[in-house]
KEDORO-922361 format. One record per residue (C-alpha): x, y, z; residue in one letter. Coordinates in nm, 4 decimals. Layout:
BEGIN
+----------+----------+----------+-------+
:        u :        v :        w : fivex :
+----------+----------+----------+-------+
:        X :        Y :        Z :     A :
...
+----------+----------+----------+-------+
This chain:
BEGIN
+----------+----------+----------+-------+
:        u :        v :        w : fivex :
+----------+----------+----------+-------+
:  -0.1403 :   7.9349 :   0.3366 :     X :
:  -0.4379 :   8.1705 :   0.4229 :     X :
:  -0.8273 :   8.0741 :   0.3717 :     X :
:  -1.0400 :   8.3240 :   0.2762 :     X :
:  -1.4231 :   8.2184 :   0.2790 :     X :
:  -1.6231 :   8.4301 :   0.0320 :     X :
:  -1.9473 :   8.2374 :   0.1336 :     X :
:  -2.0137 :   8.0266 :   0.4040 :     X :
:  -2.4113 :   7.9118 :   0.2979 :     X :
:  -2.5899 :   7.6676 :   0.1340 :     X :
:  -2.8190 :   7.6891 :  -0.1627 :     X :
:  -3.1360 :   7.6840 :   0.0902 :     X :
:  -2.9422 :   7.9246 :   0.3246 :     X :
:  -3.0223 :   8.2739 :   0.4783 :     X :
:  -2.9069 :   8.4867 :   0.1430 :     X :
:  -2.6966 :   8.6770 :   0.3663 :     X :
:  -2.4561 :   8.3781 :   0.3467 :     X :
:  -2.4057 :   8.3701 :   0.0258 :     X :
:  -2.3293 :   8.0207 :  -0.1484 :     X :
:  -2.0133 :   7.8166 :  -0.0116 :     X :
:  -1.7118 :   7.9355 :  -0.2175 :     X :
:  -1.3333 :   7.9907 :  -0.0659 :     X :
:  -1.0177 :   8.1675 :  -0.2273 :     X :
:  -0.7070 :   7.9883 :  -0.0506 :     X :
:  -0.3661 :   8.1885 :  -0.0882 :     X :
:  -0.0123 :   7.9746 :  -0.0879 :     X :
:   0.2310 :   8.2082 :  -0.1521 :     X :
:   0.2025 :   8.4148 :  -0.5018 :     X :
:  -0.0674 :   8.1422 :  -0.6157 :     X :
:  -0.5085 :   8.1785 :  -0.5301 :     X :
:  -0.7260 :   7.9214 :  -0.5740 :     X :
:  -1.0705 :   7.9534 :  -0.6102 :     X :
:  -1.3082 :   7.6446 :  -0.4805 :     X :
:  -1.6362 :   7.6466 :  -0.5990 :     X :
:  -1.8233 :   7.9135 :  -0.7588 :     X :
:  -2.2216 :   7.9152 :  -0.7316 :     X :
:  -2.4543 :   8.2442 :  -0.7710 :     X :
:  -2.3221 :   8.5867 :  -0.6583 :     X :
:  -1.9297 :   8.4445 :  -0.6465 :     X :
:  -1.7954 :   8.7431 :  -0.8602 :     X :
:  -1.9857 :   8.9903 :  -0.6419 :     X :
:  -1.8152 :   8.8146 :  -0.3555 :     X :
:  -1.4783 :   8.8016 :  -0.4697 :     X :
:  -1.4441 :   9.1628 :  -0.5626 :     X :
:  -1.6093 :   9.2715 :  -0.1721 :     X :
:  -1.2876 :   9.0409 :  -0.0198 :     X :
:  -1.1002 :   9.2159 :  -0.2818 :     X :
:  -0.9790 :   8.9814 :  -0.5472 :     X :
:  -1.0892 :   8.9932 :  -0.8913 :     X :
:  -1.0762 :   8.7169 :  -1.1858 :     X :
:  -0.7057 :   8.7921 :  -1.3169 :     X :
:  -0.5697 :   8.7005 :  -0.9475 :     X :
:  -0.7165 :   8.3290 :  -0.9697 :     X :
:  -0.4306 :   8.0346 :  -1.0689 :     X :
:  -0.7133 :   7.7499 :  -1.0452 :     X :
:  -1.1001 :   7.6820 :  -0.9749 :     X :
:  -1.1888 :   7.3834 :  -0.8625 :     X :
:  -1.5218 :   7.2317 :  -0.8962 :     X :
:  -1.6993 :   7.0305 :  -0.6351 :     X :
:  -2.0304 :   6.9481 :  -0.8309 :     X :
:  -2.2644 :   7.0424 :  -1.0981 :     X :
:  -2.5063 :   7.1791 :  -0.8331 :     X :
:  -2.6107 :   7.5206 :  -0.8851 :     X :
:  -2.5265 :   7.6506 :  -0.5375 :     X :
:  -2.1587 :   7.5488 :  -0.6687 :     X :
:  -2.1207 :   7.5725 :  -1.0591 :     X :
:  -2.3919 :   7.8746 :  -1.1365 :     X :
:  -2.1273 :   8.1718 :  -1.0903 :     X :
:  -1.8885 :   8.0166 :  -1.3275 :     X :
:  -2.0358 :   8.1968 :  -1.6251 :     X :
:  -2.0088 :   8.5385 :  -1.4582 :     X :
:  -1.6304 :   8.4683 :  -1.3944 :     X :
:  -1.5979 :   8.3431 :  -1.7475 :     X :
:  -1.7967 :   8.7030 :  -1.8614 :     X :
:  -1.5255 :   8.8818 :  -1.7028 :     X :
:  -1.2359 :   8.7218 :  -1.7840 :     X :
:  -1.3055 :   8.7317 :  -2.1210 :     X :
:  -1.3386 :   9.1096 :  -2.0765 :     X :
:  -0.9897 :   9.0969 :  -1.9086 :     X :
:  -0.8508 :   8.8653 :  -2.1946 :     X :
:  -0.7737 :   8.5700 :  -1.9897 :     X :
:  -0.8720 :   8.1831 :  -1.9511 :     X :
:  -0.9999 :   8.0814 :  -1.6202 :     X :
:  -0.8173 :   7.6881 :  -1.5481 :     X :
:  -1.1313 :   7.4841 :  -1.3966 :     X :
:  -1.0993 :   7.1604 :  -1.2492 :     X :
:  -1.4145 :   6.9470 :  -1.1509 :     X :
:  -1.6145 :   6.6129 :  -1.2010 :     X :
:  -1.6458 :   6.4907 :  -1.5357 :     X :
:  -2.0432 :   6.5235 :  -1.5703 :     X :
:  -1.9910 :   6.8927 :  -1.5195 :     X :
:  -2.1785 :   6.9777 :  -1.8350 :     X :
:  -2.0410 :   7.3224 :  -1.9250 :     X :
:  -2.1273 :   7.3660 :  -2.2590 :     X :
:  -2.5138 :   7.3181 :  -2.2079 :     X :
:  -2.4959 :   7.5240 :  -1.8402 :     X :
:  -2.2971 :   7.8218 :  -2.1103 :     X :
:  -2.5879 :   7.7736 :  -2.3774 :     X :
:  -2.8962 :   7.7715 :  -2.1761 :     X :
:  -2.7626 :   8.1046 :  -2.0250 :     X :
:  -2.7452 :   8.2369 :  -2.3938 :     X :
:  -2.3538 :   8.3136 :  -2.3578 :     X :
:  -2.1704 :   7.9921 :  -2.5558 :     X :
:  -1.9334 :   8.2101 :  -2.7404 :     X :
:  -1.8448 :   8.2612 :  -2.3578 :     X :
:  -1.7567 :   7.9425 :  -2.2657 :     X :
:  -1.3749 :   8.0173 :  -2.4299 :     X :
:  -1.2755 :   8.1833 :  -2.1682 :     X :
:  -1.2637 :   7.8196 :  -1.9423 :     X :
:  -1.0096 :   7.5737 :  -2.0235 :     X :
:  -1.1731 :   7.2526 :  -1.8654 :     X :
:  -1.0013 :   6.9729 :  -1.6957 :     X :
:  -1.2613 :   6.6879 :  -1.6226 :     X :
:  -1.1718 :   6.4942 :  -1.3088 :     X :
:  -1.3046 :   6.1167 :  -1.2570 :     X :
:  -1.4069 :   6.0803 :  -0.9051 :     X :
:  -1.2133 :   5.8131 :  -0.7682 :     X :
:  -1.2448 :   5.6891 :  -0.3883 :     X :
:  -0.9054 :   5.6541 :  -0.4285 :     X :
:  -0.6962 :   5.9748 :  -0.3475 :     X :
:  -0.6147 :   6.0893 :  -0.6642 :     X :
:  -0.3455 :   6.3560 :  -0.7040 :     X :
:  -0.4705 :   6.6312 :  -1.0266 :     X :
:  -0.2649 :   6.9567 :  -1.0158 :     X :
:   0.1045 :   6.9749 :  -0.8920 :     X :
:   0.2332 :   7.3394 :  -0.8881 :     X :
:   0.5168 :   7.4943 :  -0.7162 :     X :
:   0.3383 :   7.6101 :  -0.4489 :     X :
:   0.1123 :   7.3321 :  -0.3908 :     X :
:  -0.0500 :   7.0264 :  -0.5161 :     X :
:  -0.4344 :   6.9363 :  -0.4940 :     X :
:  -0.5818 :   6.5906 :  -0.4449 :     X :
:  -0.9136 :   6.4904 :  -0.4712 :     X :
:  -1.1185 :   6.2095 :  -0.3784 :     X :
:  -1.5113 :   6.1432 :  -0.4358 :     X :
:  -1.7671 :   6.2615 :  -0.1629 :     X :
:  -2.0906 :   6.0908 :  -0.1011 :     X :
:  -2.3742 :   6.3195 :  -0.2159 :     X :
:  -2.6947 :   6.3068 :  -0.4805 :     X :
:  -2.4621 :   6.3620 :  -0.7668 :     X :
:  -2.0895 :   6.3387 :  -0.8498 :     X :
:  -1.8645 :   6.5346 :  -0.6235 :     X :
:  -1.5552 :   6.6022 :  -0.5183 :     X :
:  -1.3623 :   6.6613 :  -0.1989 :     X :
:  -1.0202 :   6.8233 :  -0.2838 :     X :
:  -0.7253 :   6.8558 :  -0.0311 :     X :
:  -0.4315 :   7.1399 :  -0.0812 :     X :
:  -0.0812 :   7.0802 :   0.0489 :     X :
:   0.1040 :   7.3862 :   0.0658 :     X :
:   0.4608 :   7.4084 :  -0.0264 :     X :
:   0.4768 :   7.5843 :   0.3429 :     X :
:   0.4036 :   7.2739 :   0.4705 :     X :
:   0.0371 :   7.3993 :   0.5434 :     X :
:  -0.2444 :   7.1736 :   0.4723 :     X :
:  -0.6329 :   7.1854 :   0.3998 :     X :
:  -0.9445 :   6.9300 :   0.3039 :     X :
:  -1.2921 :   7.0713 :   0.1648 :     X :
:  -1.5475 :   6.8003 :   0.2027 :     X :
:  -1.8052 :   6.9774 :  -0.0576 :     X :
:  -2.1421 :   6.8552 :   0.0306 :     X :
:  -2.1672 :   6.5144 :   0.1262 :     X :
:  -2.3166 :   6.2494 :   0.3622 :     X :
:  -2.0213 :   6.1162 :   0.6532 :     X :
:  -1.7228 :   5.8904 :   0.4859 :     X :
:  -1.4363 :   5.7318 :   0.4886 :     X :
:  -1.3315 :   5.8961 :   0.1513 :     X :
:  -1.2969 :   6.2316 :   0.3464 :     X :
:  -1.1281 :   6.0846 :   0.6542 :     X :
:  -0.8679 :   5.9465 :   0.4579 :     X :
:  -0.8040 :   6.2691 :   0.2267 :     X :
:  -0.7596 :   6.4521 :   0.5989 :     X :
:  -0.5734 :   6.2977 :   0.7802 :     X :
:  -0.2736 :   6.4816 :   0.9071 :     X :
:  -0.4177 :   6.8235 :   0.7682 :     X :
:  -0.4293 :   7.1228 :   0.9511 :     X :
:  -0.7858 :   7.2038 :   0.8760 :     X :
:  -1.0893 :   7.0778 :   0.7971 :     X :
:  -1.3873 :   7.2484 :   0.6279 :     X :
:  -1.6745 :   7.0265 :   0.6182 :     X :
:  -2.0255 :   7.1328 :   0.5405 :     X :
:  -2.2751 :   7.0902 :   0.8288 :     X :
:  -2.6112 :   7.1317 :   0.6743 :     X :
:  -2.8279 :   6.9818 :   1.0178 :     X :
:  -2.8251 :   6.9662 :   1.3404 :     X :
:  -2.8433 :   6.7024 :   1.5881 :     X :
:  -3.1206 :   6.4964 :   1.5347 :     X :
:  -3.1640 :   6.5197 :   1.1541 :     X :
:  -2.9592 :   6.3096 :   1.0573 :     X :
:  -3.2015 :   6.0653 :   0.8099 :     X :
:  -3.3357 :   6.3890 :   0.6383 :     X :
:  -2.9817 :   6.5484 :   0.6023 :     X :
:  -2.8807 :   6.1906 :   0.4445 :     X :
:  -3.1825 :   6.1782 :   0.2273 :     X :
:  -3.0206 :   6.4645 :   0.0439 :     X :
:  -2.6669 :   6.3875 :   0.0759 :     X :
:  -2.5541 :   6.6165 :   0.3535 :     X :
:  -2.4155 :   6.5596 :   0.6795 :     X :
:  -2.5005 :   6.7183 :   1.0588 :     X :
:  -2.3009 :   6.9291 :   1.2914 :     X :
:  -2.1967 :   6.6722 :   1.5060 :     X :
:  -2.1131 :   6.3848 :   1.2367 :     X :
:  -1.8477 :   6.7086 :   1.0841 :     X :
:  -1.7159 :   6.7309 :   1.4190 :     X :
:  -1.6819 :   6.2848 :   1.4253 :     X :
:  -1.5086 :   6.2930 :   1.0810 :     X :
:  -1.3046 :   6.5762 :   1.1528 :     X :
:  -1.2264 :   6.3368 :   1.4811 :     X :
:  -1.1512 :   6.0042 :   1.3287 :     X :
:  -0.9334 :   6.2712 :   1.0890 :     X :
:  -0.7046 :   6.3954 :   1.3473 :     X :
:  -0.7820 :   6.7008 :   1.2892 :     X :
:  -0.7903 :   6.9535 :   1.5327 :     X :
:  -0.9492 :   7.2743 :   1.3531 :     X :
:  -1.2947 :   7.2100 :   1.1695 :     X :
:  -1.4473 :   7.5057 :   0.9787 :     X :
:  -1.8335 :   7.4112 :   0.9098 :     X :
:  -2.0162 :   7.5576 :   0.6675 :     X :
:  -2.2845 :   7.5115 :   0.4288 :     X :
:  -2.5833 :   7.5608 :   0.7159 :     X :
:  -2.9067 :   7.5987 :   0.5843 :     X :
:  -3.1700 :   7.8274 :   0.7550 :     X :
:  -3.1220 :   7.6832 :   1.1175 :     X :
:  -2.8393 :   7.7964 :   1.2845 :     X :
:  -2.5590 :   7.5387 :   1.3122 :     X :
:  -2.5614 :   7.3581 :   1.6677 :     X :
:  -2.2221 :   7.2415 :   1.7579 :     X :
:  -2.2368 :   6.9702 :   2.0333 :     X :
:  -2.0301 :   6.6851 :   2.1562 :     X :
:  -1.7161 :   6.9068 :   2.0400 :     X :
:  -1.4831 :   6.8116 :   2.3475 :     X :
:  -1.1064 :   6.9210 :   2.3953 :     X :
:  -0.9307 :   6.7708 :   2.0716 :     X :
:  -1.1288 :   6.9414 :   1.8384 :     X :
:  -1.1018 :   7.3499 :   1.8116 :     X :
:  -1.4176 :   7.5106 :   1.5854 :     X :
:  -1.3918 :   7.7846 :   1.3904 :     X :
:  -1.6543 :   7.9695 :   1.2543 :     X :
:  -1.5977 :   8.1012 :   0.8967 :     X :
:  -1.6448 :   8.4597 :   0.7955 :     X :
:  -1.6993 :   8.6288 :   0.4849 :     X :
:  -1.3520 :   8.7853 :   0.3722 :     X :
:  -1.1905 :   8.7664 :   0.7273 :     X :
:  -0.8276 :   8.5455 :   0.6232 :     X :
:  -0.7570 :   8.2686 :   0.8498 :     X :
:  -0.3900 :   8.1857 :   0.8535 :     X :
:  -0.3366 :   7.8190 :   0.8303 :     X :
:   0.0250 :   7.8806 :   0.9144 :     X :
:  -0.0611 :   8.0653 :   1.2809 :     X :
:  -0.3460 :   7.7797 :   1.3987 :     X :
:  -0.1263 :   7.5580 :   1.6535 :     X :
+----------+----------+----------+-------+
């Protein structure tokens, strides 16, 4: 299993960053998690293009995760495919398709509506791996998904979300962890006000996890502080189109 990060930033982020959005490779099959603005553009620099994607999955309806979906839908149609999304339920497609003027568009998506569950809930089996997904704690309905690999590789995506259980649970015995670490030390009321979590409480779920590689991303326009790490957890810092091998982390 390989993770290939095609942006690492927030919606309020240095644009540099580009929104959060990750391609992860088991075998013959790529998913595609999370698609907000400029995630074509993206995916075509770390040299992928629509007709390589098996699955998108869906965190949340915010724009910094959803907007991009319509240019990937533009293009497939072009290519004379169907893009298989997965996401939350209130993932309103049709009106996000028909305010952008493009409904005829929205064809081109066959949508699978997931109903967040705290519960680990278990929505695409394949032969190369099987996705699980379990509801985060943000502003609006969202999803954390986990992959197991038929390699025997294994990752969690928290999405955006304040520190839980929910998460904790979904990781536990997982190779990696990529949790979004919109503040620093220190901000942690204003980073809850809006449903996001700090650099250090990543590094304490990713902890109480067992896990012992955390990827953060999602930092907004301070650069992430990473404090209070300590020897059991190893950090690694995401970059655009650079392939981290799940398989090679020890």
């Amino acid at each position: 299993m390989k993770v290939i990060p095609l942006g690492i930033g927030g919606w309020v982020s240095n644009p540099l960053l580009g929104n959060v959005s990750l391609v992860v490779e088991i075998d013959k099959s790529r998913i595609l998690i999370d698609a907000g603005e400029g995630t074509y553009r993206a995916l075509r620099m770390c040299g992928f293009d629509v007709d390589d994607l098996d699955l998108i999955l869906i965190t949340h309806r915010h724009g910094d995760h959803v907007m991009g979906l319509a240019t990937l839908a533009l293009f497939a149609r072009l290519k004379g495919i169907t893009l298989k999304v997965y996401g939350p339920r209130d993932v309103d497609l049709e009106k996000l398709f028909d305010v952008l003027g493009i409904p005829q568009y929205l064809s081109a998506v066959d949508f699978h509506p997931i109903d967040p569950s705290p519960e680990p809930l278990t929505v695409v089996i394949s032969h190369d791996y099987r996705v699980t997904a379990v509801l985060a704690d943000h502003t609006v309905q969202t999803l954390a998904y986990r992959i197991d690999g038929s390699d025997g590789s294994c990752i969690t995506y928290s999405s955006d979300t304040r520190p839980t259980k929910n998460i904790i649970n979904l990781a536990r015995s997982c190779t990696l962890l990529i949790h979004e670490a919109s503040g620093n030390p220190g901000t942690e009321e204003v980073s809850h006000l809006h449903g996001h979590s700090t650099t250090s409480e990543a590094i304490q779920v990713a902890r109480e996890a067992g896990v012992k590689y955390l990827m953060p991303v999602h930092y907004y326009v301070e650069p992430p502080i990473l404090s209070g790490v300590g020897n059991d957890i190893n950090i690694i810092i995401p970059l655009p189109c650079m392939p981290l091998d799940i398989q090679k982390l020890k």
